[in-house]
Every structure is written in structure tokens, then in C-alpha cells.
C-alpha positions as CSV (number, residue, x, y, z in Angstrom):
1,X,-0.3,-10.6,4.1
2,X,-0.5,-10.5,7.6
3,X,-2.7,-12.6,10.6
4,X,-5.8,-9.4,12.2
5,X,-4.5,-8.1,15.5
6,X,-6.4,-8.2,18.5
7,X,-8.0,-4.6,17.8
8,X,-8.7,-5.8,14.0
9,X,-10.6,-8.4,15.1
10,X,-12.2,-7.3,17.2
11,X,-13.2,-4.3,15.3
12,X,-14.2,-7.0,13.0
13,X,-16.6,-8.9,15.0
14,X,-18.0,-6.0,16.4
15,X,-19.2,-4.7,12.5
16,X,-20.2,-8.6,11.7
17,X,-22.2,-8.6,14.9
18,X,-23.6,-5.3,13.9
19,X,-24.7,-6.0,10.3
20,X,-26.3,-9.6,11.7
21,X,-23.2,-11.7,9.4
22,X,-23.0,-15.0,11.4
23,X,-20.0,-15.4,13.1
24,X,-18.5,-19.6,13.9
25,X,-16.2,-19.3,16.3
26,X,-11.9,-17.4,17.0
27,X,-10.7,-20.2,15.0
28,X,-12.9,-18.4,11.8
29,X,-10.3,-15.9,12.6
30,X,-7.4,-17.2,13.0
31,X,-7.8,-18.6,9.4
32,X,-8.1,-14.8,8.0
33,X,-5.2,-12.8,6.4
34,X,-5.1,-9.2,5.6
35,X,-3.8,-7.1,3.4
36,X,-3.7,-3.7,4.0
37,X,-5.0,-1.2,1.6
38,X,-1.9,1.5,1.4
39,X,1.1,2.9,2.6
40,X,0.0,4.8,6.0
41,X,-3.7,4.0,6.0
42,X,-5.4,1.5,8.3
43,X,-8.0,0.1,6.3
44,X,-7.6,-3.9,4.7
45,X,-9.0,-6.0,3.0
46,X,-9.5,-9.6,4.2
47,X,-7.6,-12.5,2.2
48,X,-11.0,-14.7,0.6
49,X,-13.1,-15.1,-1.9
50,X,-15.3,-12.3,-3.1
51,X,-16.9,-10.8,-5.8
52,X,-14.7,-7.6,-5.2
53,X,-16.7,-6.1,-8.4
54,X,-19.1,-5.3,-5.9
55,X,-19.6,-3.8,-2.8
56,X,-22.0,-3.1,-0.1
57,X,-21.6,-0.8,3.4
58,X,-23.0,-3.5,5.7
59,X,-22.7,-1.7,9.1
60,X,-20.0,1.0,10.3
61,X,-18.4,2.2,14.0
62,X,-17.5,5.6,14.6
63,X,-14.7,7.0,17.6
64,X,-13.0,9.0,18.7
65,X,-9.0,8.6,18.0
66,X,-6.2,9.3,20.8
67,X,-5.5,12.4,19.5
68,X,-9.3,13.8,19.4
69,X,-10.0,13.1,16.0
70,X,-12.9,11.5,14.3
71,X,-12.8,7.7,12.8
72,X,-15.2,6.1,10.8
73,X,-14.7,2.3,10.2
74,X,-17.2,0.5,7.5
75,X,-17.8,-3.1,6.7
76,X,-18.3,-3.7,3.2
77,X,-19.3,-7.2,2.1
78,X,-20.5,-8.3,-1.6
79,X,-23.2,-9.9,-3.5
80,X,-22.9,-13.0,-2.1
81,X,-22.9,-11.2,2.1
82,X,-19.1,-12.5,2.4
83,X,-17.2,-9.9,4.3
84,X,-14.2,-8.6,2.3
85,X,-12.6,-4.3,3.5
86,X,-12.4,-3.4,6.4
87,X,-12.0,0.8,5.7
88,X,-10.9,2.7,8.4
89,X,-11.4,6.5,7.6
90,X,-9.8,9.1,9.7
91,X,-11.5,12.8,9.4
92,X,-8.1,14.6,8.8
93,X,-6.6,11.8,6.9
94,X,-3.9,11.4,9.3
95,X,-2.7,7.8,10.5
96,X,-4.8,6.2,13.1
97,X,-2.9,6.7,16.2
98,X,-4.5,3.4,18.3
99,X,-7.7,1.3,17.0
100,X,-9.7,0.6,20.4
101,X,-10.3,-2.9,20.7
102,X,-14.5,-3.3,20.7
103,X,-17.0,-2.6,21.9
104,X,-15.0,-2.3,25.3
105,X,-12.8,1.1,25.1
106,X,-14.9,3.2,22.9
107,X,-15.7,6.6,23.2
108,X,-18.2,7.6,20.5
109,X,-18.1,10.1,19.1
110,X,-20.3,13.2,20.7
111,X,-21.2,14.4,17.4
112,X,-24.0,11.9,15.6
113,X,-23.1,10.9,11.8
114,X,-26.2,9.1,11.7
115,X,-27.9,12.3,9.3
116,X,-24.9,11.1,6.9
117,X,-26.5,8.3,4.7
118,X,-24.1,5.1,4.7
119,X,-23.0,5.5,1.0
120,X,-21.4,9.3,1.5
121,X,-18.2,8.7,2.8
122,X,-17.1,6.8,-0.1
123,X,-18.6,9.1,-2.6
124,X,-17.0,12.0,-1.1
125,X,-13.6,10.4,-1.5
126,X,-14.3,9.9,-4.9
127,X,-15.5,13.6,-5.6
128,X,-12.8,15.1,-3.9
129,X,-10.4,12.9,-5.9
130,X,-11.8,13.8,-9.2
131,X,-12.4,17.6,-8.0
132,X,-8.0,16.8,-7.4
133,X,-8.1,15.5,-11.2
134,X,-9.8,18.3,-12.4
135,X,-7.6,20.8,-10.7
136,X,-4.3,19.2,-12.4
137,X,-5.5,18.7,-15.8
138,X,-6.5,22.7,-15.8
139,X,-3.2,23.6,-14.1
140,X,-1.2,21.4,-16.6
141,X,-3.3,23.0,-19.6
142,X,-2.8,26.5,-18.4
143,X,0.6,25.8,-18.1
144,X,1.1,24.5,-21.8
145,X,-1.4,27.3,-23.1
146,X,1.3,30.0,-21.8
147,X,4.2,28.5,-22.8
């Protein structure tokens, strides 16, 4: 568990802001801990209470990265409107290079997302996983059924 950084929270603040969750005050903040999601990905969850068996998209950012590629970073808070991930999605599923601290420094994205209901992103990861799943289980029987 680690303290935000300056980009994190302000990344942070900036989605809270933008979903209408109240914000106190910087030393809210310096209270929070995060963990981060996975090796190589830039998306945490925040060290509190929540009912983690449920989640909501409560408002998302989308940029540009250093190296030209589109980010999407989503807010998801549950039942109870308490803030918990923090996912930061990159389109080629590379590392984020630099997160831009907000809303100063960011250049949006030219292309709108705004056609792409708030739900998808997620969904697709989980398609594409299972689409993965798929894939191995018929490679592994095919492999078995010939030898």
C-alpha cells in the first residue's frame, strides 16, 4: 500500500468532481492508500470501506498518452456512492507512460468516446478474456483429441 501521487490525486478529484461525489478538503487525501491493481497496469483501488461486490462507473476522463495513445480512466464507486478503483485503461494495453495531472495538462482526445455507453469498456475486457478462454480450452482439446 502506497500514499496517491500528485497525478493520482489529482486524477482523482478531477473524476469525484465530475460525478458530483463531495469532496472535504487535501487532508481527505492524504488519509487514502492505494493498492494497485497488477503488475504493469496503472489502475488502484483505494484502501476503504466498500461494498466491492458491487460496482458502478461514476464518471470517466479520457487523453491522450505521451506516446500518442488513447487512455481511458473510470471512477467506479458502490452501493453506498463511496469511491473505491480507480481503472486506468490504455488502448494498446501498454503501460501508461505519464498520467497528466488534472484538468491542467490534458489533451483530449480528438476522437469522441462519448457514442461508447459507460459500461463497454469493462464488458469488452471481459469478452475478450473469455473469447481468450475459449480459444485455450479448444486448443488444449484439439491437442488431447490428436494425441
Amino acid at each position: 500500500m502506497t500514499a496517491l501521487t500528485p497525478e493520482e490525486r489529482s486524477l482523482l478529484v478531477h473524476l469525484m468532481r465530475k460525478a458530483e461525489l463531495p469532496y472535504s478538503d487535501d487532508a481527505w487525501l492524504d488519509g487514502l492508500l492505494k493498492v494497485p491493481v497488477g503488475p504493469g497496469r496503472s489502475s488502484f483501488i483505494l484502501v476503504r470501506m466498500a461494498d466491492r461486490d458491487y460496482d458502478q462507473l461514476a464518471s470517466d476522463v479520457d487523453f491522450i498518452d505521451a506516446d500518442g495513445v488513447h487512455v481511458l480512466a473510470s471512477l467506479f464507486i458502490d452501493r453506498e456512492r463511496v469511491q473505491y478503483e480507480v481503472e486506468i485503461w490504455k488502448a494498446d494495453d501498454t503501460p501508461l507512460i505519464r498520467l497528466p495531472m488534472f484538468p491542467d495538462g490534458i489533451e483530449l482526445s480528438s476522437g469522441s468516446v462519448e457514442s461508447v455507453s459507460r459500461g463497454d469498456y469493462r464488458r469488452l475486457s471481459v469478452l475478450f478474456l473469455a473469447l481468450g478462454l475459449i480459444a485455450a480450452g479448444a486448443f488444449v482439446w484439439a491437442m488431447g483429441f490428436l494425441g
